[in-house]
N, C-alpha and C positions, 0 to 999 in steps of 0.2 A: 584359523582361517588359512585356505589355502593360496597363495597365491603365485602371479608370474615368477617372483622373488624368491622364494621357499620351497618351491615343489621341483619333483621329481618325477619324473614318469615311471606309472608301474607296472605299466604295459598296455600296448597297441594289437588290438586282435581286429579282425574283420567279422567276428561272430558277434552276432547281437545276444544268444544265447550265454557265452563267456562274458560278455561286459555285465549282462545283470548279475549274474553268478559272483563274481569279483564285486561288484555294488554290494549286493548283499551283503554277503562277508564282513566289507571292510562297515558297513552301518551297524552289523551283530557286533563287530567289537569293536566302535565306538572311534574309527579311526575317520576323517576328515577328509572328503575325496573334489576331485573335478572331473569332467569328463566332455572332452571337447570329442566332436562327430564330424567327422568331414563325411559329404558325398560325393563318393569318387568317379559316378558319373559326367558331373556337374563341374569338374576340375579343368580349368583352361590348360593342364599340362599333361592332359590327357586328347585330348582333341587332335593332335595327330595320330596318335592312336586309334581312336576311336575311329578317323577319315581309313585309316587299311583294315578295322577289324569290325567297325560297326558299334553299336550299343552293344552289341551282342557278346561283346567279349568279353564280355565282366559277365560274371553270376550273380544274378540279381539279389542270392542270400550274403552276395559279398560287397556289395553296390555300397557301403558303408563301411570307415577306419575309427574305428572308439581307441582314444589316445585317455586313459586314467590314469591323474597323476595324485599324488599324496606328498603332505606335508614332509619333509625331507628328514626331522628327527622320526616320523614316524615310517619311513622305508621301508628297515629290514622287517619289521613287524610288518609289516601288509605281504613282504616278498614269499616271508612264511604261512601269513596265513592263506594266502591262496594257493599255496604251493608249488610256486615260480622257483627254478636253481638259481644262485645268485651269479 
């Protein structure tokens, strides 16, 4: 089980396409995942931003941060199978 206590991030992408991909993976080989989603529209530390650029400045394929993290003995293994450099 993974938890606050144990895990490690195993990477932060803004592609919704890359976060299933690394899902996958890490369920084909039996590795233990989380996957917290912010949306970074909807970020109150964005809102000055947003007041000089508009909604518009974010790309809507980007409008989302997937943060996957993995049990921390099982790290290097997931770094590898997704094929992240350490």
């Amino acid at each position: 089980m993974v938890t606050i206590f144990n895990r490690r991030e195993l990477i932060l992408t803004l592609s919704m396409e890359r976060q299933a991909e690394v899902r996958a993976i890490l369920s084909t080989n039996g590795i233990d995942y989380q996957v917290k989603t912010t949306n970074l529209q909807n970020q109150q530390t964005l809102d000055s931003r947003k007041a000089h650029a508009g909604s518009s400045g974010i790309f809507s394929d980007h409008s989302y941060e997937y943060k996957i993290y993995v049990h921390k003995r099982d790290y290097e293994k997931a770094k590898y199978l997704i094929g992240t450099p350490h």
